[in-house]
Structures are given as C-alpha cells and as structure tokens.
C-alpha positions in Angstrom: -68.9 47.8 5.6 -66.3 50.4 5.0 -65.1 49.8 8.6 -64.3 46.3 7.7 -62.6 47.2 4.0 -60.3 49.9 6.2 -59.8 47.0 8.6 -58.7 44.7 6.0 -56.7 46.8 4.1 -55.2 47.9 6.9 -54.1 44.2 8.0 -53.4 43.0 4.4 -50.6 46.2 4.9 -49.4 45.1 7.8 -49.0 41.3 7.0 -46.5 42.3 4.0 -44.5 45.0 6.2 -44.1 42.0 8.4 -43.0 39.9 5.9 -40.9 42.0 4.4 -39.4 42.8 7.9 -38.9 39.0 8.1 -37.4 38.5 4.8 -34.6 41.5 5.9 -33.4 39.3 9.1 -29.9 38.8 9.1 -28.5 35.2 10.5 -25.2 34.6 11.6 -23.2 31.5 13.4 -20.3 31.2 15.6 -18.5 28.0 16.3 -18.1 28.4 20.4 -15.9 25.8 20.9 -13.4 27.6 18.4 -13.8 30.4 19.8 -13.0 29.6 23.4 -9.7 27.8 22.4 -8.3 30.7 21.1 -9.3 32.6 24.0 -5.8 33.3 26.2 -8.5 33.5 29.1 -9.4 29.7 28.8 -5.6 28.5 28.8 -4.8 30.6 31.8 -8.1 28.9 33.5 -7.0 25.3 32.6 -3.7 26.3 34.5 -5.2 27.3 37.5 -8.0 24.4 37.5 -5.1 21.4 36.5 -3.2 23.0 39.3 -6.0 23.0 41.9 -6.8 19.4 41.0 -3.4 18.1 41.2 -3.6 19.5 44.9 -6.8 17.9 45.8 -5.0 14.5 44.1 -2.4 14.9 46.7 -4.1 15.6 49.5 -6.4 12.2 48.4 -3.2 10.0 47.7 -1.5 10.7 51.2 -4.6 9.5 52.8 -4.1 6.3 50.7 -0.6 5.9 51.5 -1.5 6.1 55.3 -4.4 3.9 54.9 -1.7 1.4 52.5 0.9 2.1 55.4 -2.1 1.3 58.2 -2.8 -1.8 57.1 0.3 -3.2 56.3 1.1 -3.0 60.1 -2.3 -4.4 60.8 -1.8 -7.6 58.6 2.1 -8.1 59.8 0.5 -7.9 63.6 -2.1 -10.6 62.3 0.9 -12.6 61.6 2.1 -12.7 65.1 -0.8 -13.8 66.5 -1.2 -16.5 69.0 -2.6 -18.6 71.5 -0.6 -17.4 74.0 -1.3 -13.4 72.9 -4.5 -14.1 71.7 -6.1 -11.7 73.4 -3.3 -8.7 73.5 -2.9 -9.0 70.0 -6.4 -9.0 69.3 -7.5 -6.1 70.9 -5.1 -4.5 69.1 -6.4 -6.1 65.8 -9.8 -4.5 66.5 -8.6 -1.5 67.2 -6.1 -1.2 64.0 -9.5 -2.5 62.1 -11.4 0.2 63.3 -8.6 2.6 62.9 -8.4 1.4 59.2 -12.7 1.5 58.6 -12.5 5.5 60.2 -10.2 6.4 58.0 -11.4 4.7 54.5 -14.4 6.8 55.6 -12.2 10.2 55.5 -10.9 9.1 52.0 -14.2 8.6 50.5 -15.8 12.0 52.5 -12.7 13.7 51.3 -13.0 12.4 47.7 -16.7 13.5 47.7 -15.7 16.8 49.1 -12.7 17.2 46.6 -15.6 16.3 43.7 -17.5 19.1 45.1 -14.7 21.7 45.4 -13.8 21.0 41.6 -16.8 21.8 40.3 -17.1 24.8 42.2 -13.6 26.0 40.8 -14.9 24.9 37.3 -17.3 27.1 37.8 -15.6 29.8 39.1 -13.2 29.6 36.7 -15.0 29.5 33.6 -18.1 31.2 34.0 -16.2 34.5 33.5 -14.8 33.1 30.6 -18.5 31.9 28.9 -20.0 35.0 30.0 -17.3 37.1 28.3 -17.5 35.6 25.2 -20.8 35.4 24.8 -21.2 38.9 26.1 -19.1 39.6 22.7 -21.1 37.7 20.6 -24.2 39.6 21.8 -22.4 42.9 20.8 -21.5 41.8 17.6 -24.8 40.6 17.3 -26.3 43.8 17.8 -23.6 45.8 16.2 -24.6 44.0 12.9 -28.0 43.9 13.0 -28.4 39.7 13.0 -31.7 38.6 14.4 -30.1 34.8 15.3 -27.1 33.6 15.9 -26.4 30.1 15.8 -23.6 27.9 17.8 -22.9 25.2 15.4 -20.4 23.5 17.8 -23.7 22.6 20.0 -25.9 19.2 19.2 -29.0 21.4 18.0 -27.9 22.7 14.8 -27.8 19.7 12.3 -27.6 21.9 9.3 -26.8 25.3 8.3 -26.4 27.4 5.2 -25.9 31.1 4.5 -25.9 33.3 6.9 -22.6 34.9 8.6 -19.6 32.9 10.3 -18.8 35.5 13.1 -16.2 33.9 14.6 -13.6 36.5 13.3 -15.5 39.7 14.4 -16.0 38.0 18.0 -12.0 37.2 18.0 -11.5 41.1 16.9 -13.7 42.4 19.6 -12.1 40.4 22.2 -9.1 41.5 21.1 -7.8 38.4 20.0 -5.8 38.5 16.8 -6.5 36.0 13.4 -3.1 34.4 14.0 -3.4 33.2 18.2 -2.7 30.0 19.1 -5.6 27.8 19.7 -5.5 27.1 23.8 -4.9 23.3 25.2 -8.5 21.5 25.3 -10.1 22.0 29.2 -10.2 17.7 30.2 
C-alpha cells in the first residue's frame, strides 16, 4: 500500500510539472507569403525564371510559325491541283501532310518537355529560397523559446490569437531591413 501512495504521489507530481511545462509554451506566427516578398532572393529568382520561360516561349512559337509557314504552302499547292497533275501534286500533298503531322508532334513533345523543364527550374530556383527562410524561422524559433509557430498565410490556420508575429525578427535575421520593398508576386 505505501508503494502505491509513493506511486501516486509521485504521478500526481508529475502531471502538474507537466502542466505547468504546458502552460509556459510560447506560440508564435509568421505570415510566409509576406515574408518571401520582401525577400531580395525571391525577386532575383522571378528574374531568372520569367527569363527562362520567355526562352522556352520562343523556342515553342518558332515551331508554330514554321508549322503556320508549312501549311500555308501546303494549302496554296492544294489550290493548284488538277486533273492533269493529279498525281504530282498529290504526292506532294501527302508528303507536305505528313511533314505538317511530324512536326505538330515536335510542338506538343516540345511543349511537354518545356512544361517539364519549368518546373524543374521552379524548383531549382526556389527551393533555396523556402529552405532559407524557413531555416530562419527555425532559428528564431529556437532562439526564443516558441514551442509552435504558425504560418497564417497557409489554408490551415482559420483563427489565431496571442502569441508572437515574428515576421520582423525573421526579416532582421535574414538581414532584411523593416523598410525593403516588397518583391513582384512569382505568377
């Protein structure tokens, strides 16, 4: 019987150290999106991706114009068909047509390729960027003691109240300063 008394006392003390352990976390939020359009990382980024996809734009509408330029031959040939070239003019028909299907396949492999490459420079890009910031919002986090940290610019927060806005110590230990121009929004 005096085991169990011990016992209970013992977990009776150790329920309220836990509780009063709980009551002593610290809660903070950050607004990401805010954060990452004052970051001069994210405008230099949007540069380099806008750039990159103009290129892979290009390369897509010269393919068109050829394909454009392709079958506007094709149809003024069509024109001069005949009986009497009926069958010159047709073979060359088929082979414009078959010319034109070949390479309305290389526009859409290229545009599915192109697809590919920009999300693969998104990626590239950016990922250094999300990992730096939140690599600073872990520090802060840990610097300051909060238990949680909440992203209110995501869907799963409905509602908060209390805890710290950290956006400003984030922006400090970036090195961004309170008065930096908020970057151009990635499209």
């Amino acid at each position: 019987m005096k085991t169990f008394v011990k016992v209970a006392v013992v977990a009776v003390g150790l329920f309220f150290t836990g509780s009063a352990v709980n009551a002593q976390q610290k809660f903070a939020h950050i607004n990401s999106a805010a954060l990452l359009e004052v970051m001069p990382d994210v405008k230099q980024a949007d540069a380099k991706f806008q750039t990159f996809q103009k290129a892979k734009q290009g390369e897509i509408e010269l393919m068109q114009a050829e394909y454009q330029k392709k079958l506007t031959v094709a149809q003024e040939k069509e024109k001069t068909l005949s009986e009497a070239n009926k069958v010159v003019v047709g073979k060359e028909l088929e082979a414009m047509g078959k010319e034109l299907q070949d390479l309305g396949k290389r526009i859409s492999d290229t545009g599915e390729k192109a697809k590919q490459e920009l999300a693969q420079k998104q990626d590239e890009l950016y990922q250094p960027i999300f990992k730096k910031a939140g690599d600073a919002v872990n520090a802060v986090a840990k610097e300051k003691g909060y238990a949680y940290v909440f992203d209110v610019s995501q869907p799963g927060v409905v509602f908060f109240e209390g805890g710290d806005d950290i956006l400003a110590l984030v922006k400090t230990k970036l090195g961004i300063t309170a008065t930096a121009a908020p970057a151009t929004a990635k499209k």
